[in-house]
N, C-alpha and C positions, 0 to 999 in steps of 0.2 A: 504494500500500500504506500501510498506517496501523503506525508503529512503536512499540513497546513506549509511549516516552517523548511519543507525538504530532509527533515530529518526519519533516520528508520527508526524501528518501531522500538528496541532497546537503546536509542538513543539518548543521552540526557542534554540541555543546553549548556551553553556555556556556563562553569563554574568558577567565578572569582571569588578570593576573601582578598581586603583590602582593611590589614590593621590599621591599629591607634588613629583612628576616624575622631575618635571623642576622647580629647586631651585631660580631661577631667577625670573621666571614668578610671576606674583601675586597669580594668580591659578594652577593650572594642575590636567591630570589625563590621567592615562594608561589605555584603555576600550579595553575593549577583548571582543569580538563575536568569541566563538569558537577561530579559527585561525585566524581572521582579528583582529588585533590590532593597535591601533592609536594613539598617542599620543598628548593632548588637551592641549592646554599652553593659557591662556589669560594674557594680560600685558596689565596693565592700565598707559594710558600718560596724564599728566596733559595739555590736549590742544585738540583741534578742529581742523578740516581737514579748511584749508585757503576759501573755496567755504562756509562754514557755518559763518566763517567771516563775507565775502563782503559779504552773503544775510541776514544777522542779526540773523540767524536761533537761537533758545533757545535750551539749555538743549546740551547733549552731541551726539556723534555717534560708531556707532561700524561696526566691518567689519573683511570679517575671508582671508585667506589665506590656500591653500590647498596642497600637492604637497607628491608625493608616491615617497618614497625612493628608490634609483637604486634595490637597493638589496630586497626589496616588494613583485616581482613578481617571477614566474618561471627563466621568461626570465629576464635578467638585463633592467630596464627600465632607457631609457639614461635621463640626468636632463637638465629641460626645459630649464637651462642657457646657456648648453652648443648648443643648436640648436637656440638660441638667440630669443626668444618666448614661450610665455606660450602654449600647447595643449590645443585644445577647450574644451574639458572634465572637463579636471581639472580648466577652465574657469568659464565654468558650475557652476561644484558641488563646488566651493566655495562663487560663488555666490547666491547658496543656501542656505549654510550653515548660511551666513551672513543674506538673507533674513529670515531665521528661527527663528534665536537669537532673531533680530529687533524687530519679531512678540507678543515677550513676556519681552520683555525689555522696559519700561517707562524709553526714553530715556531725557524727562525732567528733573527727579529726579537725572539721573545721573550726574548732572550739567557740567559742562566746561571741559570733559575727552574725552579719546579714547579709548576704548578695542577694542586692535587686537589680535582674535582668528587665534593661526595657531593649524593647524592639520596638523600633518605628520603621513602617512604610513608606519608604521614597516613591517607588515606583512600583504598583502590581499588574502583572501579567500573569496572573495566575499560580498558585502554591505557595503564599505568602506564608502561612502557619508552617509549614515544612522548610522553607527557607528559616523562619524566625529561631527554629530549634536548630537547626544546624549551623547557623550562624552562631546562635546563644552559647553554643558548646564550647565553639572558639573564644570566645569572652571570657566565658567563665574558667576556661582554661588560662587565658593569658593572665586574668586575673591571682588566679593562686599560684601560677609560677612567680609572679610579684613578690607575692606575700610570702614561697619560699624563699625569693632572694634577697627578701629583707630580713631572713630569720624567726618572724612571727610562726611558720605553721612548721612542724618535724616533721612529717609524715604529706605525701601528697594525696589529697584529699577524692581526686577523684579517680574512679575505679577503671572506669573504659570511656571512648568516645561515645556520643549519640547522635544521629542524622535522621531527617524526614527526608522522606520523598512520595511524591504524588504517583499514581497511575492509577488508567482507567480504562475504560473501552471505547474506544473511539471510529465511528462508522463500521462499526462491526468486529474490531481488530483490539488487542491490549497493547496498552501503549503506554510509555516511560515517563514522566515529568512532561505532564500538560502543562500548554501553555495556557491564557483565556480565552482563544477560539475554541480549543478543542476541550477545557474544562465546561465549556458554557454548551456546548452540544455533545458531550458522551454521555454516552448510556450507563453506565458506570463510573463513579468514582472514586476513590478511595485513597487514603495517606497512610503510608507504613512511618513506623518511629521505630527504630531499631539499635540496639549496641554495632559497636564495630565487631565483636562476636559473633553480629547477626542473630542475637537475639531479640524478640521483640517486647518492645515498652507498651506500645499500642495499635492499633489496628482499626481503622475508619472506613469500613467500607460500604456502599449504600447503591440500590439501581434508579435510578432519578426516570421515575414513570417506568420502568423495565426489572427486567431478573435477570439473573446471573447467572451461570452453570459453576458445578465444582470444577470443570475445567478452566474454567475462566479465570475464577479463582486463582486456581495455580498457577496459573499465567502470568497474573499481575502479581503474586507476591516472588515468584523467581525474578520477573523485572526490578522490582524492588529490591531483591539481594545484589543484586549486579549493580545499581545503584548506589545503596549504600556502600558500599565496596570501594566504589570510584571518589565517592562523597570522602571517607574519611580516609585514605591517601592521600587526598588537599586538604583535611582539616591539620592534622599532623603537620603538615608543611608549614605551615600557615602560623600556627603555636610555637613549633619553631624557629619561625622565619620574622615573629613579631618583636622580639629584643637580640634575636641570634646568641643565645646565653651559652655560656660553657661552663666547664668541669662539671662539679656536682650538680649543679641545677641543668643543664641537660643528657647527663646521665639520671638521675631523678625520672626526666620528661618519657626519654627513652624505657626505662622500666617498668612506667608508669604504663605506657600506649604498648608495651609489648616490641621496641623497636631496639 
């Protein structure tokens, strides 16, 4: 089949990470899928949310924020502040995002902190929430390489990488990281969140007015393994290509990512 963009059907778009975007943040990174790009900022706060207080809870916690810029879509998308509520959506998928990180972040070793992951939409073409986690991982990553090279943390906090990626069925066919042509008219959709283990965190799949076969199925989550695959090859790079650290903190990184 011939798709929108000329690409084949296990193909993904172009993937960049583009660190320290956000000079303030402890991490960042600018992640391009094709035309969806997002901007990943983690900032670490020396402190615990009050509820992990009063229940003695140990270790630290983290938690993301989400929100697509007016100027993102076609249409100007108005900001959730000014209709004095957040959209359910963007409810959602940052609550995902935050379920994701959690998944692979040993948040005991992070001791007595906060990382708050905001993602913001520059530009969406579609898999914006699957860009935000894979993005977010790098952040969050760059971030506590930081905090090891400042001595604050002994132990590197997180366990494995994490990536999303979209796939769905499109004109009949399974196909790899839609873009929003083909998000907006497949028959299936669905976002994989997975370790670079290729374990999965979460699993989204849904037929928008259609059904699905079990072969289908398996179609779109082998595309997703092949994905994530390619995904965090350039996450890794990327973490350490953001300060280019040496000795112990990127033998550290390398141990850490299995490299």
């Amino acid at each position: 089949m011939k798709r929108p963009d000329g690409r084949q059907a296990d193909e993904m778009r172009a993937l960049t990470f583009e660190p320290n975007v956000a000079p303030h943040a402890t991490g960042s990174v600018l992640v391009s899928f094709g035309n969806t790009r997002v901007i990943c900022a983690a900032t670490i706060e020396e402190d615990v949310p009050r509820w992990m207080k009063y229940q003695k809870v140990e270790g630290g916690w983290m938690t993301a924020e989400y929100s697509m810029l007016p100027y993102s879509t076609l249409d100007r998308k108005q900001r959730d502040i000014s209709r004095g509520k957040m959209d359910g959506r963007s409810m959602e998928i940052q609550r995902l995002i935050g379920r994701s990180l959690r998944a692979v972040v040993d948040l005991k070793k992070l001791g007595q902190r906060t990382i708050w992951l905001d993602c913001d939409v520059l530009q969406a073409d579609g898999g914006t929430r699957t860009a935000s986690i894979t993005g977010g991982c790098v952040a969050v990553a760059i971030a506590l390489n930081r905090l090891m090279g400042a001595g604050k943390l002994k132990d590197f906090p997180m366990k494995q990488l994490v990536a999303g990626i979209s796939c769905g069925v499109f004109q009949g066919n399974p196909v790899l990281d839609l873009n929003y042509v083909e998000d907006k008219d497949a028959s299936v959709d669905s976002n994989l969140i997975m370790t670079e283990n290729l374990q999965f965190v979460e699993m989204q799949m849904s037929g928008e007015e259609a059904v699905f076969s079990d072969e289908e199925m398996a179609a779109m989550v082998a595309l997703g393994k092949k994905g994530i695959s390619e995904i965090v090859a350039k996450q890794k790079e990327a973490i350490v290509a953001a300060d280019k650290p040496s000795g112990d903190s990127l033998a550290g990184l390398a141990a850490a990512f299995g490299g």
